[in-house]
C-alpha positions as CSV (number, residue, x, y, z in Angstrom):
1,X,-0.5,-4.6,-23.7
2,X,-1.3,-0.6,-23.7
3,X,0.6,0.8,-20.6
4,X,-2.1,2.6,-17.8
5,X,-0.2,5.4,-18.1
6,X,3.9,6.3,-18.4
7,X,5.7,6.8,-15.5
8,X,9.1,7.5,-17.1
9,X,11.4,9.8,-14.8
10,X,8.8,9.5,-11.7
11,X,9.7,7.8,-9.0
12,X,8.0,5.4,-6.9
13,X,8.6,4.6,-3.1
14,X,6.5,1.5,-2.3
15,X,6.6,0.3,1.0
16,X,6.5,-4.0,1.7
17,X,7.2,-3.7,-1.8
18,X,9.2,-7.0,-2.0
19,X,6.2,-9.6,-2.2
20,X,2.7,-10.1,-2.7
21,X,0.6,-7.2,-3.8
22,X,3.4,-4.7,-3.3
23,X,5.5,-6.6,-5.3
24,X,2.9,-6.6,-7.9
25,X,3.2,-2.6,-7.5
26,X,6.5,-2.6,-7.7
27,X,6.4,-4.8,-11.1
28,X,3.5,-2.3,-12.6
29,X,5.2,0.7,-12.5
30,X,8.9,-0.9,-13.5
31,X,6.7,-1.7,-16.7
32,X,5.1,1.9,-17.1
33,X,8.8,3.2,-17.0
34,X,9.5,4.2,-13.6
35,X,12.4,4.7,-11.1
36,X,11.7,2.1,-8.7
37,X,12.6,2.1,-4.4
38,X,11.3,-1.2,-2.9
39,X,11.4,-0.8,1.0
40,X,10.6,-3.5,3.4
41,X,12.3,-5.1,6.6
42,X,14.1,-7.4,5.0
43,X,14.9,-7.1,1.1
44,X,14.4,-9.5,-1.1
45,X,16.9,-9.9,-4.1
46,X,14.8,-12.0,-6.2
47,X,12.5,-8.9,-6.4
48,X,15.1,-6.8,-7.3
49,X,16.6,-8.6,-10.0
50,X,13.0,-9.3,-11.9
51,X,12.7,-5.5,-11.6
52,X,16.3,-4.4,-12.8
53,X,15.5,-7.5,-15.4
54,X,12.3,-4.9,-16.9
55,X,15.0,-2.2,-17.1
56,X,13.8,-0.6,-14.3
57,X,16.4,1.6,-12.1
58,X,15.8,-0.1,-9.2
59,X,16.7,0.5,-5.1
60,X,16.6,-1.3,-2.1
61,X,16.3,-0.4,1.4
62,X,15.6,-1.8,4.5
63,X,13.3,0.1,6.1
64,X,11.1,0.0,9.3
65,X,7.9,1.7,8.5
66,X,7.4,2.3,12.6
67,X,10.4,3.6,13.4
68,X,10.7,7.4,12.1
69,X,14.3,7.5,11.9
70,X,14.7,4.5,9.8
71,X,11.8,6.3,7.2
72,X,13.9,9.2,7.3
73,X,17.3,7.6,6.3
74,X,15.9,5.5,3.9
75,X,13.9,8.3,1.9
76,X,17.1,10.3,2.1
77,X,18.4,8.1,0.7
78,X,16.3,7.8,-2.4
79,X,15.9,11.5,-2.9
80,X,19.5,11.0,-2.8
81,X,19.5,8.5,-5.6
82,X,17.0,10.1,-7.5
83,X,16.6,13.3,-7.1
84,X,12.6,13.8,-5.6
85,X,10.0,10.7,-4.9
86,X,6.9,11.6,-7.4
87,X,4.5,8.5,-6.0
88,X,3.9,7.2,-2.2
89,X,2.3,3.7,-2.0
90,X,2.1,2.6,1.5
91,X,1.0,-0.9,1.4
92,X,3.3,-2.3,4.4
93,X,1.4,-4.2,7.0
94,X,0.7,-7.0,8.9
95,X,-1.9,-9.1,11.3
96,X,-1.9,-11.2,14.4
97,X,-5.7,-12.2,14.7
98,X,-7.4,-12.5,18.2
99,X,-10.7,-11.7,19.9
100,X,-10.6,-8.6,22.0
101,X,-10.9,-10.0,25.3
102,X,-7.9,-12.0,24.5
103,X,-5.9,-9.8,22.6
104,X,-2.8,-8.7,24.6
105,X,-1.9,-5.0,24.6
106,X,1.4,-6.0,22.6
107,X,0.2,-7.4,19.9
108,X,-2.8,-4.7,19.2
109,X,-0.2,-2.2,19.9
110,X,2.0,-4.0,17.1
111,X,-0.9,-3.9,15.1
112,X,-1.4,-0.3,15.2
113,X,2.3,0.5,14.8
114,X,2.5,-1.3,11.4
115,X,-0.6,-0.8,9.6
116,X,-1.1,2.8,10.6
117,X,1.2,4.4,12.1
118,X,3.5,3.2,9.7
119,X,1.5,5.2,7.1
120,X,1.8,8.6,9.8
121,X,5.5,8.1,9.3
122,X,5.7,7.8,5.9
123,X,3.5,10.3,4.8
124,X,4.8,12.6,7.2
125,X,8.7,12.1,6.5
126,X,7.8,11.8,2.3
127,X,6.1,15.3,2.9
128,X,8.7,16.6,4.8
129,X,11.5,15.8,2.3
130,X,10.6,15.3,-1.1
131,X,7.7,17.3,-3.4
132,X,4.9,13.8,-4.7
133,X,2.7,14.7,-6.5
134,X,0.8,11.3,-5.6
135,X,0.1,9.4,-2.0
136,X,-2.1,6.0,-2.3
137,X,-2.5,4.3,0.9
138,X,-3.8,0.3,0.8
139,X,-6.3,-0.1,3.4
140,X,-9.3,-3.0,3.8
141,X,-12.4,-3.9,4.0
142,X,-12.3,-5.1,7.2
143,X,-11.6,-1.2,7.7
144,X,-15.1,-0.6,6.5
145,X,-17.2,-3.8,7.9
146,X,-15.2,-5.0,10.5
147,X,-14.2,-8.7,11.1
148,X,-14.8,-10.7,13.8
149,X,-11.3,-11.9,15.4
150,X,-9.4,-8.7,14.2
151,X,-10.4,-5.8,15.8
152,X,-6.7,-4.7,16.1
153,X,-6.0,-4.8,11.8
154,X,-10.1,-3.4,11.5
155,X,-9.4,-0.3,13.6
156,X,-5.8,0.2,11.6
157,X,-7.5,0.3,8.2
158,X,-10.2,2.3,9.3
159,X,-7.6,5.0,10.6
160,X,-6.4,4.9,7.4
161,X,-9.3,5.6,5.7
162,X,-9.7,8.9,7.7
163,X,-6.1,9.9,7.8
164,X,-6.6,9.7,4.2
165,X,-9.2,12.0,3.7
166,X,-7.4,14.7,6.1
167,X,-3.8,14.6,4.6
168,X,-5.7,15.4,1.2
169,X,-7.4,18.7,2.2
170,X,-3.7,19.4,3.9
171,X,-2.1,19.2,0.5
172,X,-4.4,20.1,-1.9
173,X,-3.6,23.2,-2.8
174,X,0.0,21.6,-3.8
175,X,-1.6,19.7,-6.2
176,X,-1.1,16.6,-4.4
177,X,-3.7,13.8,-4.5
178,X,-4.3,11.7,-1.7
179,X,-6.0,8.2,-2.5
180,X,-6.9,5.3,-0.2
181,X,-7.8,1.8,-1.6
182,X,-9.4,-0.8,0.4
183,X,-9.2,-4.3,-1.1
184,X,-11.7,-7.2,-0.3
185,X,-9.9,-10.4,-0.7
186,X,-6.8,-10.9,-2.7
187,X,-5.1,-14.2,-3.9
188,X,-2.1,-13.9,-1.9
189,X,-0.5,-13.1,1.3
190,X,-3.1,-12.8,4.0
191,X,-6.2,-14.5,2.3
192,X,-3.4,-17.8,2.1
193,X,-2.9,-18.3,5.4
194,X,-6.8,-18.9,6.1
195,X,-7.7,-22.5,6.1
196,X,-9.6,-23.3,2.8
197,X,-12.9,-24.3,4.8
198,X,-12.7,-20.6,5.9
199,X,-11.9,-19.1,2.3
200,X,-14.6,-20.8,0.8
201,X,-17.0,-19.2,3.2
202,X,-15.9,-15.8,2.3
203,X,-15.6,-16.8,-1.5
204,X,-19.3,-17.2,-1.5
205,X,-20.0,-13.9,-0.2
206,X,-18.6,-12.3,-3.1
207,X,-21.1,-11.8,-5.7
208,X,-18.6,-11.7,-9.0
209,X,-17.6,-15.5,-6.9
210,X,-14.0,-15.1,-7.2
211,X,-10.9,-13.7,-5.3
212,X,-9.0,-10.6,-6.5
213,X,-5.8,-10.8,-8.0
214,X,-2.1,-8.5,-6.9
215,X,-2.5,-7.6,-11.1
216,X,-5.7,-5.8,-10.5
217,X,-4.6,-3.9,-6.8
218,X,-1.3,-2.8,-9.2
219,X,-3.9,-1.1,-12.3
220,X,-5.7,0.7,-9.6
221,X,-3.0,2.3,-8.0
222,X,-1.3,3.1,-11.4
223,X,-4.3,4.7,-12.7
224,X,-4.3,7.2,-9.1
225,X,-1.1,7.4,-9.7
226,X,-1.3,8.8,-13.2
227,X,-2.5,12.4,-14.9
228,X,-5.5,10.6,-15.6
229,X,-6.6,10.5,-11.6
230,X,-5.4,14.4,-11.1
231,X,-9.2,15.5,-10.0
232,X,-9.1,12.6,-7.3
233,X,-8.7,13.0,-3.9
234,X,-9.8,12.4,-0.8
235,X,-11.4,9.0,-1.8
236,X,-11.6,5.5,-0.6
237,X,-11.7,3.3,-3.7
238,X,-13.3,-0.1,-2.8
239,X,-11.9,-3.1,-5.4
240,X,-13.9,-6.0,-3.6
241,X,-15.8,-7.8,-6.0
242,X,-19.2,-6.4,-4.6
243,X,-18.2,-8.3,-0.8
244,X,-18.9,-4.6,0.7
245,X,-20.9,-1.9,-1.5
């Protein structure tokens, strides 16, 4: 298989990088040759060791994407290892679904704090320490079309989109690109936890009639992350199977 591009001495920082479609990230660049620093809450070995077992160099931090201090350390901590980070991915987030007039102020809050804030705090700090040439932020549809039941994880990935297009006419001139993507519905993680009643309603509001896979999230973001994308910025890339055009 023809590599996307070849990411030998680059380094990539991908945050919730130790499962599901950050995994599958992390596992796309270790292939295309590059230095690889999984950060999530809690690490997970097995992740590790299939990386180091592609040959990639490979660390692992714990890191709390909503706490500044913990972003700070851990990126240290990898310029430290490596000398620069060349690619941001910030992919960390999670959900806790409810209708608005039921939501409690925690849990939107918690929402917030994770899905975009957490990207404030890596951008920032990455910016702030190290020279990348590349920032790709993974946002959603439900950013773009809204969902009924999450207005909390809608309103997140929406800010996303638009902190997106801001941080890339900040840095521009540096030639750094900044990239969002937003992903329909992809086999794993989130879409999993729905009961299968409820994915086969959204499965038939697809028009290619099938779910995405992690494998297809990782080729985007290789290809933004490679020479190949150096004229893009500022975008949100949809890769939805036609559920939001």
């Amino acid at each position: 298989m023809n590599k996307i591009a070849d990411f030998t001495n680059k380094t990539v920082l991908v945050t919730g990088g130790s499962m599901g479609i950050g995994k599958a990230i992390a596992v796309g660049f270790a292939k295309s040759g590059a230095n690889i620093v999984l950060c999530s809450r809690n690490i997970v070995k097995e992740t590790e060791k299939e990386l180091l077992g592609l040959g990639a160099s490979t660390l692992s931090l714990s890191m709390d994407v909503t706490i500044e201090s913990s972003v700070e350390h851990a990126v240290v901590e990898a310029i430290g290892k490596f000398g620069n980070i060349d690619i941001l991915v910030n992919n960390a987030g999670n959900f806790s679904d409810g209708v608005v007039r039921k939501m409690s102020k925690d849990v939107w809050d918690n929402v917030i704090d994770v899905n975009l804030n957490g990207v404030f705090n890596c951008t920032k700090v990455v910016l702030s320490k190290a020279t990348p040439n590349r920032i790709i932020n993974i946002t959603s549809v439900q950013g773009q079309a809204g969902v009924i039941g999450a207005s909390n994880y809608a309103a997140a990935k929406a800010g996303v989109i638009g902190f997106t297009k801001s941080v890339a006419k900040e840095v521009a001139r540096k030639n750094t690109t900044v990239n969002a993507i937003a992903l329909g519905f992809i086999n794993t993680g989130m879409l999993k936890r729905l009961p299968e009643t409820l994915q086969d309603n959204i499965l038939v509001q697809i028009p290619m009639g099938r779910f995405g896979y992690p494998e297809e999230v990782s080729d985007l973001v290789l290809f933004l992350a490679s020479d190949r994308a150096s004229y893009i910025t500022g975008q949100s890339i949809n890769l939805n199977g036609g559920y939001y055009m």
